[in-house]
Residue frames as qw, qx, qy, qz and C-alpha x, y, z in Angstrom:
[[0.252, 0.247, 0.847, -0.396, 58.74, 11.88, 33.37],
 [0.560, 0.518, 0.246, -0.598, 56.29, 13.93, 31.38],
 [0.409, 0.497, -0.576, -0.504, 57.73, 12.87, 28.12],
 [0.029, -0.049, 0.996, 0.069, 57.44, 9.04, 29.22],
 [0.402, 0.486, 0.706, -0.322, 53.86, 9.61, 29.63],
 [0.479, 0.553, -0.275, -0.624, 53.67, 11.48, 26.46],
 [0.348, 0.242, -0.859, -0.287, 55.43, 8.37, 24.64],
 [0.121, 0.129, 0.932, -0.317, 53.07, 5.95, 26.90],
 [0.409, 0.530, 0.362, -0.649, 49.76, 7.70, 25.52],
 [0.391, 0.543, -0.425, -0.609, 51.00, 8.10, 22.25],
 [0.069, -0.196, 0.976, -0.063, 51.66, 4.00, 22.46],
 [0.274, 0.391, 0.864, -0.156, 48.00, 3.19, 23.27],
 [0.552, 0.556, 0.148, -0.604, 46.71, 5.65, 21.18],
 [0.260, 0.404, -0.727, -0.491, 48.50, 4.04, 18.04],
 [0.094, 0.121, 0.985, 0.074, 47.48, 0.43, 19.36],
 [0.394, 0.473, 0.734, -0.286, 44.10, 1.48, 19.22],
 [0.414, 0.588, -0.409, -0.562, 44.10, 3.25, 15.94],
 [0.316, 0.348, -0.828, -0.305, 45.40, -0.21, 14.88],
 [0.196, 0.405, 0.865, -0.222, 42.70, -2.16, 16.70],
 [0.429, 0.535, 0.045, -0.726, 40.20, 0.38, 15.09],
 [0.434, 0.544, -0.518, -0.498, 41.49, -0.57, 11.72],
 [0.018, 0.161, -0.986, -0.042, 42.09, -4.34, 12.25],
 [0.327, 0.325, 0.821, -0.335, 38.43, -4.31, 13.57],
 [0.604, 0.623, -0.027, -0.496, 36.94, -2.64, 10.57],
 [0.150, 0.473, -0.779, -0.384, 38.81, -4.82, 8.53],
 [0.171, -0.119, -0.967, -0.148, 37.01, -7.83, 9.66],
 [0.582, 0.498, 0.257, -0.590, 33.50, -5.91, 9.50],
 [0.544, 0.552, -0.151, -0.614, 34.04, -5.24, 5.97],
 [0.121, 0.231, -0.961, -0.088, 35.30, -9.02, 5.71],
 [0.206, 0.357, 0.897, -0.159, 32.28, -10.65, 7.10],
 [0.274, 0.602, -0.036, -0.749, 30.41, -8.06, 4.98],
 [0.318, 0.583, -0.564, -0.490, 31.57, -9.42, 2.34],
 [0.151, 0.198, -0.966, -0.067, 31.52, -12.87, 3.00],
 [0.236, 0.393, 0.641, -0.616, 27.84, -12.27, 4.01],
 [0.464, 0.606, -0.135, -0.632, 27.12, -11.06, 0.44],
 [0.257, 0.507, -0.728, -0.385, 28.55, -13.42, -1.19],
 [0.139, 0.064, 0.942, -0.297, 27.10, -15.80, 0.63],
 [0.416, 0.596, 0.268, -0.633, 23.37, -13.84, -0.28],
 [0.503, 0.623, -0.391, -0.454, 24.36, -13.42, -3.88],
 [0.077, 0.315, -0.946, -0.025, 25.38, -17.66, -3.98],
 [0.306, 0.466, 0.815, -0.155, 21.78, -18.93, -2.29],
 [0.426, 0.597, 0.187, -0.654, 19.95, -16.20, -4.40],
 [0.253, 0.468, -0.687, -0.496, 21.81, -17.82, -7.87],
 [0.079, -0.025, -0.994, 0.078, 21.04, -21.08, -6.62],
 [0.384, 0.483, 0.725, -0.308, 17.07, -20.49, -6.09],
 [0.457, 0.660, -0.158, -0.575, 16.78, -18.71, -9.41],
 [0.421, 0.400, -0.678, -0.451, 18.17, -21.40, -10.89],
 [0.123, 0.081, 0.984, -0.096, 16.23, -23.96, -9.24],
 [0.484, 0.522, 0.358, -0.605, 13.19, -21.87, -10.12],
 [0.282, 0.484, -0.637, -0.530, 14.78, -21.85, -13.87],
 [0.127, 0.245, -0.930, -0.241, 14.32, -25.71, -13.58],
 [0.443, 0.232, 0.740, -0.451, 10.59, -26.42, -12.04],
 [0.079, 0.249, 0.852, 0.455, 8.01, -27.45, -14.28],
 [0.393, -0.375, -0.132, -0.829, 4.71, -25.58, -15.02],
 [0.665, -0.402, -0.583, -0.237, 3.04, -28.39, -13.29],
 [0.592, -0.138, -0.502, 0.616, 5.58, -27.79, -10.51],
 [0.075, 0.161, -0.024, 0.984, 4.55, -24.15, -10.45],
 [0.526, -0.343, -0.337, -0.702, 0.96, -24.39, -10.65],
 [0.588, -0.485, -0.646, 0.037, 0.47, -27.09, -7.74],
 [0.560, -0.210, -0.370, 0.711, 2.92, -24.93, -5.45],
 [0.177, -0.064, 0.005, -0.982, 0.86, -21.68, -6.17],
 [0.538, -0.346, -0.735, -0.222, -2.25, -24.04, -5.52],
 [0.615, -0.244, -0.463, 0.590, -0.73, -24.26, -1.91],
 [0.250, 0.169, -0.222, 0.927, 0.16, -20.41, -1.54],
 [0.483, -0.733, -0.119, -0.464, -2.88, -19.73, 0.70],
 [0.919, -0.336, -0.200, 0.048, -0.98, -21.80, 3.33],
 [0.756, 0.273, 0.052, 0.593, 2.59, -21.01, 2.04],
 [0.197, 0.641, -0.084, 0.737, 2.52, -17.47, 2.03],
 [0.593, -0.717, -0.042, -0.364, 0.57, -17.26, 5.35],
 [0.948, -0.296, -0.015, 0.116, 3.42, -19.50, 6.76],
 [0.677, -0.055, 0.145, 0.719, 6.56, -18.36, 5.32],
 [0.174, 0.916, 0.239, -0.270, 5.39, -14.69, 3.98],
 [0.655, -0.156, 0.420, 0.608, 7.33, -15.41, 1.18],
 [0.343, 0.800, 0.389, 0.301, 5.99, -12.41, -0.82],
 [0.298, -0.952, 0.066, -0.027, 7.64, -9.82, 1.14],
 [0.748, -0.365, 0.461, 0.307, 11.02, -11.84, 1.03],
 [0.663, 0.335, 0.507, 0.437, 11.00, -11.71, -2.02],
 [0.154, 0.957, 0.049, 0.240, 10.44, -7.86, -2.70],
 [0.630, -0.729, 0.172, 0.205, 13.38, -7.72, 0.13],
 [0.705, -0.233, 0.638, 0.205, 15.57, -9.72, -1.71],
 [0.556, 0.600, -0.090, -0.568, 14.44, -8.85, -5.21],
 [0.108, -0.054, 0.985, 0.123, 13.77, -12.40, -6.42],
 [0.578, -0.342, -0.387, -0.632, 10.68, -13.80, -7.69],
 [0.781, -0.282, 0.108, -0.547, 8.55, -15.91, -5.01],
 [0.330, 0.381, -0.828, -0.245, 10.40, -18.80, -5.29],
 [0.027, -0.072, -0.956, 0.285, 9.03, -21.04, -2.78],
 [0.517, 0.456, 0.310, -0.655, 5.37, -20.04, -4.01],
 [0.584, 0.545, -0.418, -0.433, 6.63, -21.56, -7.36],
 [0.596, 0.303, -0.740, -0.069, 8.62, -24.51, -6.20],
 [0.785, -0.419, -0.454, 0.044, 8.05, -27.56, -3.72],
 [0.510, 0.018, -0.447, 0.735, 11.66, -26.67, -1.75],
 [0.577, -0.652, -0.430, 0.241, 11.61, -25.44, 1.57],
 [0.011, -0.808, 0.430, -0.402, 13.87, -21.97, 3.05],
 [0.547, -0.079, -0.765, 0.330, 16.52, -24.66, 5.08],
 [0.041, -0.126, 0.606, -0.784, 15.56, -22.57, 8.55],
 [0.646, -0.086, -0.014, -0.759, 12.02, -23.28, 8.00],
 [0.567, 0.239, -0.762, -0.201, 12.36, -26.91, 7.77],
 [0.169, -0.295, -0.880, 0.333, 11.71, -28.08, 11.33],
 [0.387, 0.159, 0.131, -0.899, 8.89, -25.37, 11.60],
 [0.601, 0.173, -0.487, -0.610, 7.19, -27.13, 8.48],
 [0.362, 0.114, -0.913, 0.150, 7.83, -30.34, 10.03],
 [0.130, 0.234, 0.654, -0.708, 6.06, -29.67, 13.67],
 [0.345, 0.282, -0.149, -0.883, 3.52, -28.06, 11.12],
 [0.660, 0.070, -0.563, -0.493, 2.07, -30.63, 8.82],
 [0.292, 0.051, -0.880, 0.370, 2.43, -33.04, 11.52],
 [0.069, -0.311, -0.648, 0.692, 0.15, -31.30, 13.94],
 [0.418, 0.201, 0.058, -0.884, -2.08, -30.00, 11.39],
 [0.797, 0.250, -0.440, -0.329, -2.46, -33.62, 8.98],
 [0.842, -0.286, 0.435, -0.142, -1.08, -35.70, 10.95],
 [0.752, 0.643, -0.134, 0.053, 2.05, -36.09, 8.16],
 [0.429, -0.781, 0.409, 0.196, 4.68, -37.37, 9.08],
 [0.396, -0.255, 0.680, 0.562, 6.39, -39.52, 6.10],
 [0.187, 0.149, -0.726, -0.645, 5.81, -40.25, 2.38],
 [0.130, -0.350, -0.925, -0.065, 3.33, -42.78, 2.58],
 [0.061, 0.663, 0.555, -0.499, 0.90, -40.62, 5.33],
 [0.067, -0.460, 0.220, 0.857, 1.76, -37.77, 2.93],
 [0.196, 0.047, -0.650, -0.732, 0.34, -39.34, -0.35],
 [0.136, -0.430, -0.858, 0.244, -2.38, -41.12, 1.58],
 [0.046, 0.698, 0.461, -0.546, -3.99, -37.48, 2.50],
 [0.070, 0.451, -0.331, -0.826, -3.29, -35.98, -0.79],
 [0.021, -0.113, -0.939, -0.325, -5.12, -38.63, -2.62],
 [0.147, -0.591, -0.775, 0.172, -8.07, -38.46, -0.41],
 [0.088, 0.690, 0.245, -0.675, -8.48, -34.44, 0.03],
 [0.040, -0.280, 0.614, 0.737, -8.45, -34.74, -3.97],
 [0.097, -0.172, -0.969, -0.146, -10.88, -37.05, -4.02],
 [0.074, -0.502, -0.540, 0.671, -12.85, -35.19, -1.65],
 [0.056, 0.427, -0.201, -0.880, -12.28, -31.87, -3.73],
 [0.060, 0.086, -0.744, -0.660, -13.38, -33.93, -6.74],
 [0.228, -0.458, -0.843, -0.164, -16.86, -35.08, -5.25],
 [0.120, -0.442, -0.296, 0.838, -17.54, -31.51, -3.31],
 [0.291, 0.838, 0.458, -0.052, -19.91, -29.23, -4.47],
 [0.430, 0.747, 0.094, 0.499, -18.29, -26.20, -6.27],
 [0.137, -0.794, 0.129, -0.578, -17.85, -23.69, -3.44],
 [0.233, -0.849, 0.441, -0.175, -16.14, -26.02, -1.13],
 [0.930, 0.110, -0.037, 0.350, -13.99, -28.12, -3.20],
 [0.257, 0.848, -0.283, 0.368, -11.32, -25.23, -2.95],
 [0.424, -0.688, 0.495, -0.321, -9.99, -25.56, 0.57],
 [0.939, -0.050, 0.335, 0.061, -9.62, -29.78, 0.01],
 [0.703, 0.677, -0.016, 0.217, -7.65, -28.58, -3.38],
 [0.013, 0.915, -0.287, 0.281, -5.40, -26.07, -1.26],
 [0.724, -0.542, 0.341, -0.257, -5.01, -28.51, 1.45],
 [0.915, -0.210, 0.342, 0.048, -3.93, -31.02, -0.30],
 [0.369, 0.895, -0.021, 0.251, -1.64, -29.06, -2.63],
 [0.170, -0.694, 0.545, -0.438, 0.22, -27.60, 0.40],
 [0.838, -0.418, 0.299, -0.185, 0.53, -31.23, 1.72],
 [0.896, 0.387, 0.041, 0.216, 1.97, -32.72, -1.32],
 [0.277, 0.800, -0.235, 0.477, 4.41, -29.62, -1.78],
 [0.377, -0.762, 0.443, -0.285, 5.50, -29.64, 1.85],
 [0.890, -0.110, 0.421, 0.133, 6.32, -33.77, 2.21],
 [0.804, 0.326, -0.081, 0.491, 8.75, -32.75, -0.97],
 [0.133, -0.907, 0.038, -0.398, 9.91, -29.81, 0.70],
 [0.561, -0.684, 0.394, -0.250, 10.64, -31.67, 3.50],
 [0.364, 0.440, -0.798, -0.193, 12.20, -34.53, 1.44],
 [0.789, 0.051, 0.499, -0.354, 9.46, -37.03, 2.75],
 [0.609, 0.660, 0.393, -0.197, 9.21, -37.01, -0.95],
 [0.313, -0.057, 0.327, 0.890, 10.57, -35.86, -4.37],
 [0.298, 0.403, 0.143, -0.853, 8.87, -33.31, -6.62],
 [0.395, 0.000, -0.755, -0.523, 8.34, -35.61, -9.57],
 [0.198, -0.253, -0.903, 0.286, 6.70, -38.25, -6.78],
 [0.053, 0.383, 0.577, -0.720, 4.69, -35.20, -5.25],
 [0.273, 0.285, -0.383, -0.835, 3.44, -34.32, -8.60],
 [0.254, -0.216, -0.893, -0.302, 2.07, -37.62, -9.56],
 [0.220, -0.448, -0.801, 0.331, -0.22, -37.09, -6.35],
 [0.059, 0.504, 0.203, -0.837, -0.85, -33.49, -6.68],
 [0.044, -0.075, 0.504, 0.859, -1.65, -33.60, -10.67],
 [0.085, -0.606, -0.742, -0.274, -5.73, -34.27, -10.75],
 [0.064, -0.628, -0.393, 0.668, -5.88, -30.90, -8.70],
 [0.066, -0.313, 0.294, 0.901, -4.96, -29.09, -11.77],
 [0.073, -0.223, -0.774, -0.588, -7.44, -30.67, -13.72],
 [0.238, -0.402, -0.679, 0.567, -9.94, -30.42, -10.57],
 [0.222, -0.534, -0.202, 0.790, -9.37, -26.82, -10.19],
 [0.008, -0.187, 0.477, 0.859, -9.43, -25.43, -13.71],
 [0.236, -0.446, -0.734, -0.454, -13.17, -27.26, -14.36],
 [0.440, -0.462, -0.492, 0.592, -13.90, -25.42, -10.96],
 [0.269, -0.804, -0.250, 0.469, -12.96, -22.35, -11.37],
 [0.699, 0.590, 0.203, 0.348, -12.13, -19.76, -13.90],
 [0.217, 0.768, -0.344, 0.494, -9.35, -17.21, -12.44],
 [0.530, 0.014, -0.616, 0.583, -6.88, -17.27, -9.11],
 [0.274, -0.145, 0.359, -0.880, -9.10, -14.56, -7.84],
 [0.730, -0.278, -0.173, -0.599, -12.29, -16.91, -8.06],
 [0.748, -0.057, -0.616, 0.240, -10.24, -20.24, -6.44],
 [0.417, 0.149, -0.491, 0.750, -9.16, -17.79, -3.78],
 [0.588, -0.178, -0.094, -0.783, -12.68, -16.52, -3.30],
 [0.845, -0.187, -0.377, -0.329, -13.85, -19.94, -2.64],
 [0.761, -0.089, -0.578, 0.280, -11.30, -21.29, -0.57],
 [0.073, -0.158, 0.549, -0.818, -11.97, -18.71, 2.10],
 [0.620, -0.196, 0.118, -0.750, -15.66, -19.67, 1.81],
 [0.852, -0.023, -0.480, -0.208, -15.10, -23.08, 2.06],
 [0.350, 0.399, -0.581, 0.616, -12.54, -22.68, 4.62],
 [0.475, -0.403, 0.279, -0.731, -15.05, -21.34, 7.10],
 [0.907, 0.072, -0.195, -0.367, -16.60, -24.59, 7.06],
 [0.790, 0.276, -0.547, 0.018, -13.67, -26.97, 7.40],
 [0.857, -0.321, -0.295, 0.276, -11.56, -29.33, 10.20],
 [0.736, -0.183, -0.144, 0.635, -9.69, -26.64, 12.28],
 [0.312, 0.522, 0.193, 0.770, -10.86, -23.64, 11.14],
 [0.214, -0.504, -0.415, 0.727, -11.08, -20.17, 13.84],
 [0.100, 0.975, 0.115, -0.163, -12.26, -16.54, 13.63],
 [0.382, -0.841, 0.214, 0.318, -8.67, -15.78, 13.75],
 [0.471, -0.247, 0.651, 0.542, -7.24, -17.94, 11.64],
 [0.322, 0.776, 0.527, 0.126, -10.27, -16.58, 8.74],
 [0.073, -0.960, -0.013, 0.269, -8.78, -12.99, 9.17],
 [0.235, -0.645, 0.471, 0.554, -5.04, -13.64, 8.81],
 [0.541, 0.283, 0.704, 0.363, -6.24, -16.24, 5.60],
 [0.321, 0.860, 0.384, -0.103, -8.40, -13.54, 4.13],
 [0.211, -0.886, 0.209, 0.356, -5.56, -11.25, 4.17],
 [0.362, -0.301, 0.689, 0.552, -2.65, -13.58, 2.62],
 [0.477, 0.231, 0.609, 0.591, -5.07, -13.90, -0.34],
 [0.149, 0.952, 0.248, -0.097, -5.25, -10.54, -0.73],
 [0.317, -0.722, 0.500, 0.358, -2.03, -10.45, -1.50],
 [0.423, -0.238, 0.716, 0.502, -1.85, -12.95, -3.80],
 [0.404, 0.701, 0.587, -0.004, -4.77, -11.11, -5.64],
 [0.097, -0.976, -0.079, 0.176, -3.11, -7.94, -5.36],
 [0.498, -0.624, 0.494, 0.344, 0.61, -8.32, -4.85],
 [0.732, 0.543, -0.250, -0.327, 2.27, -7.98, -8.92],
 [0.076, 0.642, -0.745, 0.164, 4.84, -10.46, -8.24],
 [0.584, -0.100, 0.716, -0.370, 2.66, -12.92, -6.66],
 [0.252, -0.066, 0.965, 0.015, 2.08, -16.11, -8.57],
 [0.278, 0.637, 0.717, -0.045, -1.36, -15.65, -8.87],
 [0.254, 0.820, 0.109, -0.501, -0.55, -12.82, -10.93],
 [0.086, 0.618, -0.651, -0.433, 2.20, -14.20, -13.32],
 [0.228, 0.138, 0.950, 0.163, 0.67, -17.73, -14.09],
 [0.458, -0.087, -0.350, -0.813, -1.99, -17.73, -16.31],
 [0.580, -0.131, 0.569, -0.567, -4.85, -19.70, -14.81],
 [0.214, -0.098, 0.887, 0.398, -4.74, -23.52, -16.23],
 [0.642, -0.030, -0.196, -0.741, -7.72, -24.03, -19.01],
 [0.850, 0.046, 0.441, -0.284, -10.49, -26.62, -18.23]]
């Protein structure tokens, strides 16, 4: 009797040794297939960054008061050790994508291509007949509209470019560094459709970051010339 329970113990201890082992087996499998998976989208935004255009770069850091504050894609990036991408290029992170959607929608009232180039045009226009100190926030605005409608494939980026490209010129007679554009477009901000106490605090902050932060955009682009 005692010896069947000896062999009956010894039985489940093996099976679970061998469940142990079977179940670490497919940790260190989805491990793996979790890296690889990491080390496949990280190739694949480094080389879509490889392909943007300066112009692509410069509108989409235009934007990155909005951008970062939305996606807090500085910090992702230090995670991840990657540059900024989505502070450099139009594209979207795919989980963000209905977020962004509800977003521009409910803040511009954007919902396709057309509405999309319609309000970029005009907050350019705007920017372009503004006094100095608060054309910035129309520039930012309409920057981070253009960029999001491709993002969101309202749009392409060549398309969103054509509409976004008088900012650059805009901006650069404007203003002479990313710390003075970012300076202005909190003080113009105060001022504009939609703005809070609250939402003045967390802005203030993101561009302090991209004043601060070496990695950030506004620290690797030179600032375009007039």
């Amino acid at each position: 009797m005692f010896a069947l329970l000896k062999d009956m113990i010894a039985a489940v201890r093996e099976g679970a040794s061998e469940g142990l082992a079977e179940a670490r087996e497919e940790i260190d499998a989805e491990k793996a297939s979790k890296t690889l998976d990491v080390t496949e989208r990280l190739s694949a935004l480094k080389t879509r960054l490889a392909l943007a255009p300066p112009m692509e770069r410069i509108v989409t850091a235009f934007a990155a008061p909005y951008r970062e504050t939305f996606l807090g894609e500085l910090a992702a990036a230090a995670t991840e050790t990657r540059p900024p991408i989505h502070l450099l290029c139009m594209d979207l992170p795919p989980k963000e994508l209905n977020y962004w959607k509800t977003l521009i929608a409910r803040d511009f009232d954007v919902e396709d291509a057309e509405s999309a180039e319609v309000l970029t045009r005009a907050l350019l226009e705007k920017a372009r007949n503004a006094p100095e100190e608060q054309s910035a926030v129309s520039l930012v605005r309409a920057c981070h509209v253009a960029a999001g409608a491709a993002g969101l494939g309202y749009t392409d980026a060549d398309q969103a470019l054509i509409w976004a490209a008088p900012a650059i010129s805009i901006a650069a007679a404007r203003f002479a560094s990313w710390n003075a554009y970012g300076q202005a477009f909190l003080h113009s901000e105060c001022d504009a459709a939609g703005s809070n106490v609250l939402g003045r605090k967390v802005l203030a902050r993101t561009v302090q970051r991209l004043v601060d932060d070496p990695i950030s955009p506004w620290r690797t682009l030179t600032w375009p010339a007039a």
